[in-house]
C-alpha positions as CSV (number, residue, x, y, z in Angstrom):
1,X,12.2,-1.8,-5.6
2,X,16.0,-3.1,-5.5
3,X,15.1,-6.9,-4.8
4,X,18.7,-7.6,-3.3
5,X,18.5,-4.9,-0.6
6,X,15.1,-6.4,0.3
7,X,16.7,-9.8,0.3
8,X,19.4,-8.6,2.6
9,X,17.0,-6.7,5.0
10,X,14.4,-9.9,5.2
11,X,17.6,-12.5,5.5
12,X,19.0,-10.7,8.3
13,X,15.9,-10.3,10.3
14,X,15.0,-13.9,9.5
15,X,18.5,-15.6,10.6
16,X,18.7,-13.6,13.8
17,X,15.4,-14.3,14.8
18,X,15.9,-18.1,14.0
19,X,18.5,-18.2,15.8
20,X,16.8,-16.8,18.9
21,X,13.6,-19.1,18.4
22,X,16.4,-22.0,18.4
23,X,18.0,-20.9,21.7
24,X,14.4,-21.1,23.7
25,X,12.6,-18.5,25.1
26,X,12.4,-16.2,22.2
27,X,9.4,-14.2,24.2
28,X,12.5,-13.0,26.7
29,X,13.3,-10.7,23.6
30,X,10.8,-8.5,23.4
31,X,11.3,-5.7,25.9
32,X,8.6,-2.8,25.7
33,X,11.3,-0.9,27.9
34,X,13.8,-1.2,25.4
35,X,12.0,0.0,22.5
36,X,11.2,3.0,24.2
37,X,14.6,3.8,25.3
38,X,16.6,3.1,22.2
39,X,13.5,3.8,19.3
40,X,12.2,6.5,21.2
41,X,15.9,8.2,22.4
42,X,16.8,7.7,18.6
43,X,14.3,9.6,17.2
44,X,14.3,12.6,20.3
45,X,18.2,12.6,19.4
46,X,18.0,12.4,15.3
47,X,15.2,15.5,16.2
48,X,17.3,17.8,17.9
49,X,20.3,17.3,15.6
50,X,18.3,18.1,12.3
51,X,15.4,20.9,11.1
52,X,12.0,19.9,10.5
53,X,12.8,20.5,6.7
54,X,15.6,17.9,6.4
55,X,13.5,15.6,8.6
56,X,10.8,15.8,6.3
57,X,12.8,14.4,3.6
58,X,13.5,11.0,5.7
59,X,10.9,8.8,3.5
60,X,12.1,9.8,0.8
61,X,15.8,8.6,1.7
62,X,14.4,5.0,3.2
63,X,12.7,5.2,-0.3
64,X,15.6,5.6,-2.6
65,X,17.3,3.4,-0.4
66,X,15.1,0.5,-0.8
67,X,14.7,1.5,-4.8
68,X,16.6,-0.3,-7.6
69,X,19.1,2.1,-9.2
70,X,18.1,3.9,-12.1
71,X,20.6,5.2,-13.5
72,X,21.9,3.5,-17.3
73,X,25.2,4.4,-18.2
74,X,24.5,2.6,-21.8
75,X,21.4,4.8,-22.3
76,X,22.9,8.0,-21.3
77,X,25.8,7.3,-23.6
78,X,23.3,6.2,-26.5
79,X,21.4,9.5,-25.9
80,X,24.5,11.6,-26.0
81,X,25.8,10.5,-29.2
82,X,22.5,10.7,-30.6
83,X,22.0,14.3,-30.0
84,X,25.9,14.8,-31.2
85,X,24.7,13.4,-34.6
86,X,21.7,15.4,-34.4
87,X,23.9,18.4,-34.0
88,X,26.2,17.8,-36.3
89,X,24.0,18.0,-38.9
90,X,20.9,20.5,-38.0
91,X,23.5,22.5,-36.1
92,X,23.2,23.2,-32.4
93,X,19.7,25.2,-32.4
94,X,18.1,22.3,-33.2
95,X,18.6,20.7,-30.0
96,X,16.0,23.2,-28.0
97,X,13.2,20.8,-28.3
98,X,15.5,17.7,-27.2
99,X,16.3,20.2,-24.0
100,X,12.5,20.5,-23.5
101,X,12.0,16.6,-23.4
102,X,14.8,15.6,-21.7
103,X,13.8,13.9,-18.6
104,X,17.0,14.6,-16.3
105,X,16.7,18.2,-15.5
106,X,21.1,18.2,-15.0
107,X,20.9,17.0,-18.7
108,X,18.1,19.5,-19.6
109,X,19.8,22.1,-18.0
110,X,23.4,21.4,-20.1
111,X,21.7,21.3,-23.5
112,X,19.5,24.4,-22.8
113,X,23.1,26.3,-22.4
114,X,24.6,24.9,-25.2
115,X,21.7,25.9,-27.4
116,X,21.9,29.4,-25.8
117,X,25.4,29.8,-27.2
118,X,27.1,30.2,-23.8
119,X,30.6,30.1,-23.9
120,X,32.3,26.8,-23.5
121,X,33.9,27.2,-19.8
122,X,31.0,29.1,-18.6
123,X,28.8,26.0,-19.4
124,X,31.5,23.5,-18.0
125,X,31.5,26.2,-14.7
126,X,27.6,26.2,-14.5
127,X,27.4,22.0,-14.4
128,X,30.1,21.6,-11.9
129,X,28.6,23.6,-9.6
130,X,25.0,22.2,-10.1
131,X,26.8,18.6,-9.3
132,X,28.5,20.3,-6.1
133,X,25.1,21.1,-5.0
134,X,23.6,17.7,-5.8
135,X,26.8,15.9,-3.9
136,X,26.2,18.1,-1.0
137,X,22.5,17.1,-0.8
138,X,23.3,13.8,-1.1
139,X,26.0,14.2,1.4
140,X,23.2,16.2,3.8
141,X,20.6,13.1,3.4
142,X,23.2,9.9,4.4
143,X,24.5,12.0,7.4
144,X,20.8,11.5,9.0
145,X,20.9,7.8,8.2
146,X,24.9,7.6,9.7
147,X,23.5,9.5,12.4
148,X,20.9,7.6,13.8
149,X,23.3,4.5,13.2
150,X,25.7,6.2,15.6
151,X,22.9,7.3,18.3
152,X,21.3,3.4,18.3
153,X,24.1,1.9,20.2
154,X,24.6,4.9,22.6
155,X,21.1,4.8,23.5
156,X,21.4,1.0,24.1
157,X,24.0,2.3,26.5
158,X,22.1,4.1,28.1
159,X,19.4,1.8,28.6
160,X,21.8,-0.9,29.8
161,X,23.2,1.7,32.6
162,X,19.4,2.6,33.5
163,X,18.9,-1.6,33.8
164,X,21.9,-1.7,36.0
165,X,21.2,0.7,38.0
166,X,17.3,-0.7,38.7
167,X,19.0,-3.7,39.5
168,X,21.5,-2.2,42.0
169,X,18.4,-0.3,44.0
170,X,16.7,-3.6,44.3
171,X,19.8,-6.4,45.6
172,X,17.5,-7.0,48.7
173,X,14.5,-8.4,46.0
174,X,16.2,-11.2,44.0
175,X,12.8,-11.2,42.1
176,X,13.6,-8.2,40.8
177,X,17.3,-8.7,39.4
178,X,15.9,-10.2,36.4
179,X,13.7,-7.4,35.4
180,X,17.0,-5.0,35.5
181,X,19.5,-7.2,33.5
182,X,16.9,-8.0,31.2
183,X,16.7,-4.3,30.3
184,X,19.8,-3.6,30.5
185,X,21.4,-6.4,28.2
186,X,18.5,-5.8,25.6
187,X,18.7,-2.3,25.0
188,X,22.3,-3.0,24.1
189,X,20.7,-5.6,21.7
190,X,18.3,-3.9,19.9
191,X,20.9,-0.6,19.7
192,X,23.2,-2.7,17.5
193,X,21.1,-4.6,15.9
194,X,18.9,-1.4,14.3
195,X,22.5,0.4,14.3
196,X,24.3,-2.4,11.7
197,X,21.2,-3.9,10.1
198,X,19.1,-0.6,9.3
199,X,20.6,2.7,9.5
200,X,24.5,2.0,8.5
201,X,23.8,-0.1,5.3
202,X,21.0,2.2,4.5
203,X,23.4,5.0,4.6
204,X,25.9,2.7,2.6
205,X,23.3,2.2,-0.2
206,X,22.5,5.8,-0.5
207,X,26.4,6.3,-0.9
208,X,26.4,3.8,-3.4
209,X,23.4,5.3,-5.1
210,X,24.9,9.3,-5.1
211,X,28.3,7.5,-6.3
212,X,26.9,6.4,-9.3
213,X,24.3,9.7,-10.0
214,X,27.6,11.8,-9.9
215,X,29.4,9.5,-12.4
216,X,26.7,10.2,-14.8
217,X,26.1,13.3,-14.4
218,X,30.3,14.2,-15.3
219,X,29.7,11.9,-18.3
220,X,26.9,14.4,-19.1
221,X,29.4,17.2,-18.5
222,X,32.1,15.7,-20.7
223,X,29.2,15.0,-23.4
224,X,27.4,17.9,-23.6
225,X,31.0,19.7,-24.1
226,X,32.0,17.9,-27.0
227,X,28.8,18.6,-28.7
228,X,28.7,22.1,-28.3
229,X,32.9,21.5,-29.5
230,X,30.8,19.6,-32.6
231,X,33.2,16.6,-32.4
232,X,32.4,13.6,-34.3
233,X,30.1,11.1,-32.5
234,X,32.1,8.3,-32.7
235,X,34.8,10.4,-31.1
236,X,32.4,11.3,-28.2
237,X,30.8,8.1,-27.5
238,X,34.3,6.6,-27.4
239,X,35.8,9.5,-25.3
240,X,32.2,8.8,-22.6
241,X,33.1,5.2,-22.9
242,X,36.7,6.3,-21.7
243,X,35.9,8.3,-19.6
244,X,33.6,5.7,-17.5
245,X,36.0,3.4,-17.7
246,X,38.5,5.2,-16.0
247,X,36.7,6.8,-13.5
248,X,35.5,2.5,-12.6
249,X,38.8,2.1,-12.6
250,X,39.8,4.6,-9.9
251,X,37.0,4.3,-7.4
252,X,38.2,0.2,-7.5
253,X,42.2,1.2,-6.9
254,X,40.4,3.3,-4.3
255,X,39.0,0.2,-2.2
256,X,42.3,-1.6,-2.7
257,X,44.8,0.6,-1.2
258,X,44.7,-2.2,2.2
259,X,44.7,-5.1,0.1
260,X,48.4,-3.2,-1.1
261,X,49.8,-2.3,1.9
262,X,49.3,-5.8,3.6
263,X,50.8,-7.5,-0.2
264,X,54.3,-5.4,1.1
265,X,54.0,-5.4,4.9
266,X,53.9,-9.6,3.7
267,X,56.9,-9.4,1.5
């Protein structure tokens, strides 16, 4: 489990909640009607959108959300060069059994072509559209996550319309105005709240998580290359070490570009 997303989930429930218990009357919170509206019109909405087969898959993104990412750019490097040296001097048949043991089934997959004696490009062709798959998946499983983040707050909507107008049919019973602002402001509340403190960040984490998966897997493209081109491993772990590098450096130039523009706009 990634400790720092369940830090973030647990301090966010625990300040907002503190600093309703401070306020008073933290029982004026809980709204069964609420839940229904905006948990239950969530999940009727998030249904209708998707298949049953991409549903099904939903515990397994909250899993790999709340999961400590696995992937080791130093070991897949290490492992590369290994195999490089390996091939160098047993030649490249002698990686079958490494392509039998490998654990990652992308890396499995690029070794067992190698070893086949498929031509260079054709290998390079095969990969990149194995990781277009896999970025499309990935793509497929945050869109439920951003979805239900979008659907919260329009539910809470709703439910804050559906207070109103309860509290509009009963102006002649004061008594009863409560009841229908109550509802209507909390269904606003707990659309947000799930909406920026659940479903969006989970969806940023999975992002994260797919961001660095695909990184790794074009270092294993770029490796599994210069083997079969039997370069020296000192050459390839320096050209994967490179090649990390720069793609770090891009995706951070990438989340900068504002940061620019206001430098100029300043000038």
């Amino acid at each position: 489990m990634d400790i720092i997303t369940i830090i973030g989930v647990i301090s966010g429930i625990s300040l907002i909640s503190g600093a309703i218990i401070l306020g008073g009357q933290a029982f004026m919170f809980v709204s069964l009607e609420s839940i229904m509206i905006v948990g239950g019109g969530t999940l009727a909405a998030t249904m209708i959108n998707y298949s049953y087969d991409k549903l099904a898959k939903l515990p397994d993104l909250i899993r790999i959300a709340f999961s400590k990412n696995e992937y080791d750019s130093e070991e897949i490097i290490q492992l590369l060069v290994s195999l490089a040296e390996k091939a160098r001097r047993e030649g490249l048949l002698a990686l079958e059994q490494d392509a039998m043991e490998a654990d990652d089934e992308f890396l499995q997959k690029g070794i067992q072509l190698v070893v086949d004696g498929t031509d260079p490009e054709l290998v390079r062709s095969i990969l990149e559209t194995k990781l277009t798959f896999i970025e499309e998946r990935h793509s497929e499983g945050r869109g439920i996550l951003s979805k239900m983040g979008t659907l919260s707050p329009a539910f809470g909507m709703i439910g804050t319309l559906i207070g109103l107008i309860q509290m509009l049919a009963d102006l002649d019973d004061p008594t009863e105005l409560g009841q229908g602002m109550a509802v209507a402001l909390l269904t606003t509340f707990y659309g947000a709240l799930i909406a920026n403190l659940i479903f969006i960040p989970m969806a940023g984490k999975l992002e994260t998580t797919s961001q660095d998966e695909i990184l790794l897997k074009e270092v294993m493209i770029e490796g599994i290359l210069s083997i079969q081109a039997g370069e020296n491993p000192r050459i390839v772990e320096e050209k994967l070490r490179a090649f990390l590098a720069e793609s770090e450096g891009e995706e951070e130039e990438e989340a900068q570009p504002a940061a620019g523009t206001e430098e100029v706009a300043m000038e």
